[in-house]
Structures are given as C-alpha cells and as structure tokens.
N, C-alpha and C positions, 0 to 999 in steps of 0.2 A: 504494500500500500504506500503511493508514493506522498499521497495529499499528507500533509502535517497541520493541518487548521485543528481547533478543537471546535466541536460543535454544539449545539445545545435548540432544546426545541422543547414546548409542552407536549406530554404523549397523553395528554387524556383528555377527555370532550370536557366541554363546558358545560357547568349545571349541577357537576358533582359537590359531595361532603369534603373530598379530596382530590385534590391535582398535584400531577408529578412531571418532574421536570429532567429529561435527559441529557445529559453530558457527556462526551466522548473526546478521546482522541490526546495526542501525546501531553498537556497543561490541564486535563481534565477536574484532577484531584487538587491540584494546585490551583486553579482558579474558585473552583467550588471553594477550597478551606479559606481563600480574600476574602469571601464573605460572609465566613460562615463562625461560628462562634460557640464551642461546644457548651451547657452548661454546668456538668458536672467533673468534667476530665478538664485539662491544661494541654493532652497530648493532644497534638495537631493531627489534621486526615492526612498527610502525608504518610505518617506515622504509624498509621492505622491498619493491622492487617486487613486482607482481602473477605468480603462476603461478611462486612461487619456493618450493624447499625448504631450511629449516634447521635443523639438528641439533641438539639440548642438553637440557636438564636439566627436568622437574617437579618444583618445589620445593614444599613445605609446610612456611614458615619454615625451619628449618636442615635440612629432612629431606626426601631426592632420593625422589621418589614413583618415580619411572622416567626412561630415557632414550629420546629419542623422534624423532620428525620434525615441521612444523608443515609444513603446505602452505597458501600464503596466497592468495586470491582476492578482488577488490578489483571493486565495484559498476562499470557492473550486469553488468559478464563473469562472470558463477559462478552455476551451480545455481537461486540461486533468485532472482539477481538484487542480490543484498544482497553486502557486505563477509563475508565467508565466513573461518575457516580449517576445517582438518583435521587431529588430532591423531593420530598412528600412535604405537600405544601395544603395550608388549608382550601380548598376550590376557587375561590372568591379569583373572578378575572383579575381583577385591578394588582391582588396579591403575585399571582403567576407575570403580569406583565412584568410590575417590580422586578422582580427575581431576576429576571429575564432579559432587561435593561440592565441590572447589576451585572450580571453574567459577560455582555455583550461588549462592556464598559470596562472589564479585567481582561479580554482579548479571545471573548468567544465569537463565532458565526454564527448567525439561525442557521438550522436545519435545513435541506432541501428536500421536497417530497422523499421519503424513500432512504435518504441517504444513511441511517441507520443500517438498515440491512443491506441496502448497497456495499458498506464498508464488512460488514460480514462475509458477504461473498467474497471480495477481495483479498480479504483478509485470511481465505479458507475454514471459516468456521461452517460455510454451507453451499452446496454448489446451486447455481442457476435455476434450477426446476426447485428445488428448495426454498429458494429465497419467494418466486413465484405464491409459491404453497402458502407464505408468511400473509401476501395479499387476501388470497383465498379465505384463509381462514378468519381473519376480518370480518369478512364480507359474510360469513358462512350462514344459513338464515333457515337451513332444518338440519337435522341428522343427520340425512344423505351427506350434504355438502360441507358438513364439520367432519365426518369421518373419510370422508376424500383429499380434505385438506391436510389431517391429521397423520392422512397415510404416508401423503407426499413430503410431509416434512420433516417423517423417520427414514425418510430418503430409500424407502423401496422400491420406486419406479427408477431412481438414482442407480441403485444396485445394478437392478437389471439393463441398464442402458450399461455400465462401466463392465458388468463381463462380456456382456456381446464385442466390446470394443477390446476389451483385453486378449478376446480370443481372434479376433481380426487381425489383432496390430501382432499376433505372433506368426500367423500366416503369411502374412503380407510382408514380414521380415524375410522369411521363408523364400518367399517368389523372388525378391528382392535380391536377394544372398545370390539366387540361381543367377541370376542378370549379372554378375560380377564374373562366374566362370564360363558364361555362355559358350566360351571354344570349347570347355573340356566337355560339356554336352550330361551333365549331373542335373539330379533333379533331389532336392532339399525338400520343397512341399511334396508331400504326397497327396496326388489329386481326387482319390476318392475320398481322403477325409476331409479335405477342402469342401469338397462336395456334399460330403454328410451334414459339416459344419455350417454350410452353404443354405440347405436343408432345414436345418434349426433356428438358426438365426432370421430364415423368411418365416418361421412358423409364430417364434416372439412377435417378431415387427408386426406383422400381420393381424396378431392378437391385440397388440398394442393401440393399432391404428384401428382397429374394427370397435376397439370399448370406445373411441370418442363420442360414438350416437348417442351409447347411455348415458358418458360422463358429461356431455353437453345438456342432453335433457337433464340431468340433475344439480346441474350449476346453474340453468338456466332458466330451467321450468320448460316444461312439455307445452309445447303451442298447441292451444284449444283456440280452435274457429269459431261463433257461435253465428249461424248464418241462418237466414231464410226470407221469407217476404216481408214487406212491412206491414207493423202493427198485429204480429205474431208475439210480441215479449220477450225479442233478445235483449235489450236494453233492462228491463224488468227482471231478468236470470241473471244477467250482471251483477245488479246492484245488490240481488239478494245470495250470488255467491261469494261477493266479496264485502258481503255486509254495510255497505255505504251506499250514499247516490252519486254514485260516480258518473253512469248514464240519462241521460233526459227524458223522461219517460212523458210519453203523451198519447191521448187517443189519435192527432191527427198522426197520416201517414209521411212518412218519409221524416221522421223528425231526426236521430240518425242519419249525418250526411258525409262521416267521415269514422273513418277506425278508432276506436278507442280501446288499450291496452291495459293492463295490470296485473301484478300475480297474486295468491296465496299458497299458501300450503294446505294439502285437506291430507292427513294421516298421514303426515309425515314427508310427502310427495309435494315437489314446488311446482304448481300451473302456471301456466301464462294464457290467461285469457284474451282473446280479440271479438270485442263487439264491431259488428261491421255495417252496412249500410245497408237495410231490406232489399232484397232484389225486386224489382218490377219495370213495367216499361213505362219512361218518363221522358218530359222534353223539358227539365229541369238540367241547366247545364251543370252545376252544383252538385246535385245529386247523381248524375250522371257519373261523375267524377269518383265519387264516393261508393259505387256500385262498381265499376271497374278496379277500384282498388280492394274491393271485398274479394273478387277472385284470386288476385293475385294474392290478396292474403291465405286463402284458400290453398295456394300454393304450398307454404312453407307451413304448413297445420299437421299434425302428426294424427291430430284428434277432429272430425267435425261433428259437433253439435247441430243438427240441421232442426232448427225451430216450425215446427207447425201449429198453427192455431187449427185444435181440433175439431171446433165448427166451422170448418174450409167445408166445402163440398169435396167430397171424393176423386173426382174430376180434376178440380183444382191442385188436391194433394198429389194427384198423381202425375198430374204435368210438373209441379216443384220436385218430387221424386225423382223424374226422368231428366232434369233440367241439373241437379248435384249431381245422383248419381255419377257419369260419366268424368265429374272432376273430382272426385276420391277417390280414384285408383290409388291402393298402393297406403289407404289411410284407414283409420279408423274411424266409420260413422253408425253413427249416434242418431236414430229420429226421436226427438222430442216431441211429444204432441203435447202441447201447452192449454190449458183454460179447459183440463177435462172435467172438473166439475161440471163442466154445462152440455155434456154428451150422455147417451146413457152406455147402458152395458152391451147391447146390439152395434153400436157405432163404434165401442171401444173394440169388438171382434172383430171388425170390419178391417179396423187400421191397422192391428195385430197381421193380420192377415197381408196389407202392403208392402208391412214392413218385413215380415218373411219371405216374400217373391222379390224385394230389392235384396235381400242378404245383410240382414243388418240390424243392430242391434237398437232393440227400442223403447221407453219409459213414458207413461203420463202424469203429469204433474201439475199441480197451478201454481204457476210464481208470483203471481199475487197473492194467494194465500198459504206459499209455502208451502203446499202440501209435497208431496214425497221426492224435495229438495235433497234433503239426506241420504235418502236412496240414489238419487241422483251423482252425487260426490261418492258413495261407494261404488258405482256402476262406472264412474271415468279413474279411480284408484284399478280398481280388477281392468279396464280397460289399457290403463298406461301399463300396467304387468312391470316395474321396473323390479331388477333384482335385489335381491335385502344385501346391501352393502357394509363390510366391516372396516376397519383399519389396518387390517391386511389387504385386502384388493388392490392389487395396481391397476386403475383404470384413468385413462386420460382425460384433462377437462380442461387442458386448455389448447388452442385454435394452433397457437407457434410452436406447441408440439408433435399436433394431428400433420401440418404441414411439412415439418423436419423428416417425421416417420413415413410420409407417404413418399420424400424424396429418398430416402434411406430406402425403401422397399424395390425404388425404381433401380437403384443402385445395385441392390442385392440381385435383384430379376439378372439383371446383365453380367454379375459374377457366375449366375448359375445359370445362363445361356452361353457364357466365356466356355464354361467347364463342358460342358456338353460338347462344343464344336472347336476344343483342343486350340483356341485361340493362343497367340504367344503372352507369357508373363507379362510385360510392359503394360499389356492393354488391363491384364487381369489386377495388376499392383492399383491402378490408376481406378478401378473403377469399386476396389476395395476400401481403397482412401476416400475415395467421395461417401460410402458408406457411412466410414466413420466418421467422419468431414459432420454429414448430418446427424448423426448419435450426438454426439459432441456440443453442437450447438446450443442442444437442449441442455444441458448439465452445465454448460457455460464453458467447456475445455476448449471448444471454439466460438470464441463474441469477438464480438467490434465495441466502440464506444456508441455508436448510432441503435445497435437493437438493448444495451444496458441503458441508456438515456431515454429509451420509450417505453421498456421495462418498469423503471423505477420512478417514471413519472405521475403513473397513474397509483401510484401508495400516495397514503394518507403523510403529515407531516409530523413526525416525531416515531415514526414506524420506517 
C-alpha cells in the first residue's frame, strides 16, 4: 500500500444513541491520542497494546467535545490492515462533526467512499470478490442475501477460483517448459490430463456461471409482471402486496400510464414487483407509450401475474388469454381472476376450466377486500421454487463476475478444442492464460485502477 495519508470518516448513520468514528493508516493512533485525553490512566494510546478499550475525554483546547471510548488496533491485525483506532462517540451530529474537524485539523483526510476496504484489499487482508461481499452485505435485506454475502466473505467462491488457477498456472508452466526445448521434440505436459483437467475446470466455471440466474434473483428480487387490461386491479394488488398506496387506484380507465416498481420480501424471498399500464386499444399518445412499455416489461418478468376482472365476459377473457399467452414463453404465468366475490360458483368453473386449456396456473381473489391475498404470496413463493441457501453455497450474485466466468469458459472451450485437434503449445499456453487472465480479475490478482475506482465507489463512506 503505497498511499500514507491517514484517514478518518463517520461509519455509522445518523439518528443513533451512538456514532463511531474511523481512523486508519500510518499517524492513526497518534492523531487520535492529540485529542484525546484518557480519564483514568496517564498512559498514552500510543502506548496502549492492541485490541484494547479506553475511556476519557475529546478535548478542543479547554472545551470537553464529549466522553467516549477509543478502540485501538495496531498493523497489520485491523480492518484494513493499517494502525487503526475507533472513536465511540455519543450520536449527536454536531458531536461527530466536532470530532471530525479535530481529527482533520491534526492531519487526517475524510474518507473516500469505500476507501476502508479498498485499503484492505491492498493491503491483502481480502481479495476483490471479498471486498465486493463487504458491499453486499450492507445492503443484504433477507436471509437469502445475508447468507450469500456471508459466504463470499469466508472467501469460498475465493477458494475455488485460486485452485482452478493454481492448477492452470502449473500446466501452463508445463506447455511453456516444452516451448524452451522444442528441437529436442519432449513433451512435459501430458495431454490427456491437461484434458481431464480441461474437463473439470469447464464443469466448475460452468457451474459457477449457471448459479448467476438464482444468485441474481436473490440479490435482486425475482421480476413479477402484474399485467392485464385496464380497470382489472393491478394497481389495487400492488398496493395491497406491498402494503402502501404506492399505485393510483381509480374506477376510471387507463389511470396507470407508466411502470411503477418496488420490492418486498414474502417468506423470506425478495420480489420485484412491476405494475404496468392496462393493455387496450387507445389513441391516447401517453398511454400508448405506457402500454408498449408494459410489454417490454413483460420481457424481463421471470413471473407474470396476468390480472383478470372476473366479471369480463368469457369472450373477453379469452381474447386477453390469447393476447399474453404467446408473450410468456419460457415464464411463469399466473391468471389472477380479481373481484371474485361478484361471480358465482358456475363462472368460477368456467375460468378454472380456461385456465387449464392455457397451461397455467391460477387463483381468485379480491384485492379490494383482501381476500385470498395470502394464498396468493404462497402460490408466487412455491412458484419462484428458489433453492434454500446456506453459507456454504458458492453461488454468484454479482454481474462483473457472471461476465469474467463466461469469458473464462470461452477461454477454457478453446483449450479443450486446442486439445482435441493437437494444436501447437504456443496457441495452447496463450489461451490458458486468458483463462486465468479472467479467474483473476474477479479475486483482484488481475485489476487496473479504473475497475477498483468503480468498485469502491459505489460503498457507503466510512465502509
């Protein structure tokens, strides 16, 4: 780590009993103790062994800012690697700016987004997909997604990217070796366990890059559609799945004229719902707008919810039917027949009946009065079918990985079409190293200044 600034930044939100203030880097301890004033000891934090707390006073000259804790962490055992402390300050903003101005005014820096764990990484206390995980888990907002984060910061998807590379990089030494005696006509690598190896290592990557579907739907939330014609009660399912009026509900038609998003979690599982714009035919240019963009949302829906008001005529329903059907290929749909309190039992057979000749799975419900909403949120959980995830799982969730691995897999294809058609070494070495070239990236063995600056920009400050 070449930077020598020391840093310093609030790590904890506003609003709390307690706010804590970070400090890193080579004058850490020794900045902190200029201001700091213990009350019962004379020994200074210089002084102080590591992973100790002590009590006493923020001064600013003859005026006590607050009374505090200092936790001292001393290189390279702490966070980032660096001489660290931790200032526990009572919450009060005004108190934390103080602090913070003192701090800045003995010759600290603010923080930059990230820069915490940025210096972690640099520092080797954690590689790249690691440092990653630190965001994640932040963010992490059910089970799924705190025990995916939790995985990745035990560095088990870490693991498995550093053997596959460790067993590359001895082959490839191998091929390598051969290209030095190429007159005397020796062969170093032996090619059928290159090929086994070859073999395995597509079956990892493969694996790797195939868990992004899940590990996306569970960072992300599984896209739910909620589509139909208007003045059926998408809007209305909205607001009563995610408990707020977040949609504009009204009897007139077309009141919905553009996508409206948000998620929840129902048992465990994060949605992403999209209210869309009634489908019908209009010479509203506005709404026109708004209904073309319902399809395309349609597009990227894992889930469609297809809203019917079940006093439609049969007719009706059946032309809206034939009108989705053909754009859920390949999805999960869902006929909701909405406002069945005002049908009887002969009309409920009826729809049961359409909805079995579409192939599809189906519920009545009134979202105005909540009736079998509940069932509803169980029937899209059994629907989503996502897998019960532990902290063991290596599954992928983030985008700059799913990328790295699918170029990595193209790389491996061509080692293992090399091997097949007896290609010369040269081409075999070059297209091993691209392999690991993208392995690498991901664990940080291979970065640049431009993908760690877009990395660590999107962390919170003081993280």
């Amino acid at each position: 780590m070449i930077n020598q600034d020391t840093i310093c930044a609030v790590a904890t939100a506003q609003g709390g009993a307690i706010g804590i203030i970070r400090v890193s880097g080579p004058e850490a301890i020794a900045i902190t103790s200029s201001i700091f004033m213990p009350v019962q000891e004379k020994v200074k934090l210089q002084e102080k062994e590591a992973y100790t707390l002590t009590f006493g006073k923020i001064c600013k000259r003859e005026e006590v800012i607050d009374e505090v804790l200092v936790s001292l962490f001393r290189a390279p055992h702490s966070y980032t690697g660096e001489d660290s402390t931790e200032i526990s300050c009572h919450g009060s903003s005004y108190i934390l700016q103080q602090v913070m101005q003192l701090l800045i005014e003995k010759g600290c820096r603010s923080a930059l987004p990230g820069e915490f764990t940025q210096r972690a990484f640099l520092n080797g206390k954690m590689d790249l997909s690691q440092a990653e995980a630190v965001a994640d888990l932040i963010a992490s907002s059910s089970a799924a997604t705190h025990r995916l984060a939790m995985s990745q910061m035990r560095g088990g998807f870490s693991k498995e990217l550093t053997d596959l590379r460790t067993q590359l990089l001895n082959f490839v030494s191998m091929v390598e070796l051969e290209l030095d005696f190429s007159e005397e006509d020796v062969e170093f690598a032996n090619r059928d366990a290159l090929l086994k190896l070859t073999e395995n290592i597509e079956q990892v990557i493969t694996r790797l890059a195939d868990s992004f579907n899940v590990g996306n739907a569970i960072k992300n939330g599984i896209p739910v559609a909620i589509i139909g014609e208007t003045n059926a009660g998408k809007s209305t399912l909205l607001n009563v799945l995610l408990n707020e009026e977040k949609a504009i509900v009204s009897d007139i038609h077309g009141t919905t004229r553009d996508v409206i998003e948000d998620t929840i979690t129902i048992k465990g599982t994060l949605f992403r719902f999209i209210d869309t714009a009634g489908i019908r035919e209009t010479h509203d240019k506005i709404e026109s707008i708004g209904i073309e963009r319902t399809f395309r949302k349609l597009d990227q829906a894992e889930i469609v919810l297809c809203m019917i008001a079940a006093t439609d005529s049969h007719e009706q329903i059946e032309q809206l039917a034939a009108k989705i059907k053909p754009k859920c290929k390949g999805k999960q749909l869902i006929m909701v027949f909405n406002k069945s309190d005002l049908i009887t039992e002969e009309q409920k057979n009826d729809l049961e009946k359409l909805a079995i000749k579409h192939k599809s799975s189906h519920i009545f419900i009134s979202a105005k009065n909540r009736e079998n909403t509940i069932e509803l949120e169980d029937l899209l959980v059994k629907t989503a079918n996502l897998p019960t995830v532990t902290q063991n799982d290596v599954i992928v969730t983030n985008i700059r990985h799913y990328e790295a691995l699918v170029h990595a897999l193209d790389s491996i294809h061509r080692v293992k079409d090399g091997l097949h058609n007896n290609i010369s070494g040269d081409f075999l070495s070059q297209d091993i190293r691209e392999c690991m070239h993208y392995l690498g990236e991901i664990t940080g063995t291979i970065s640049n200044d431009e993908i760690l600056g877009n990395i660590f920009s999107h962390f919170c400050i003081g993280k």
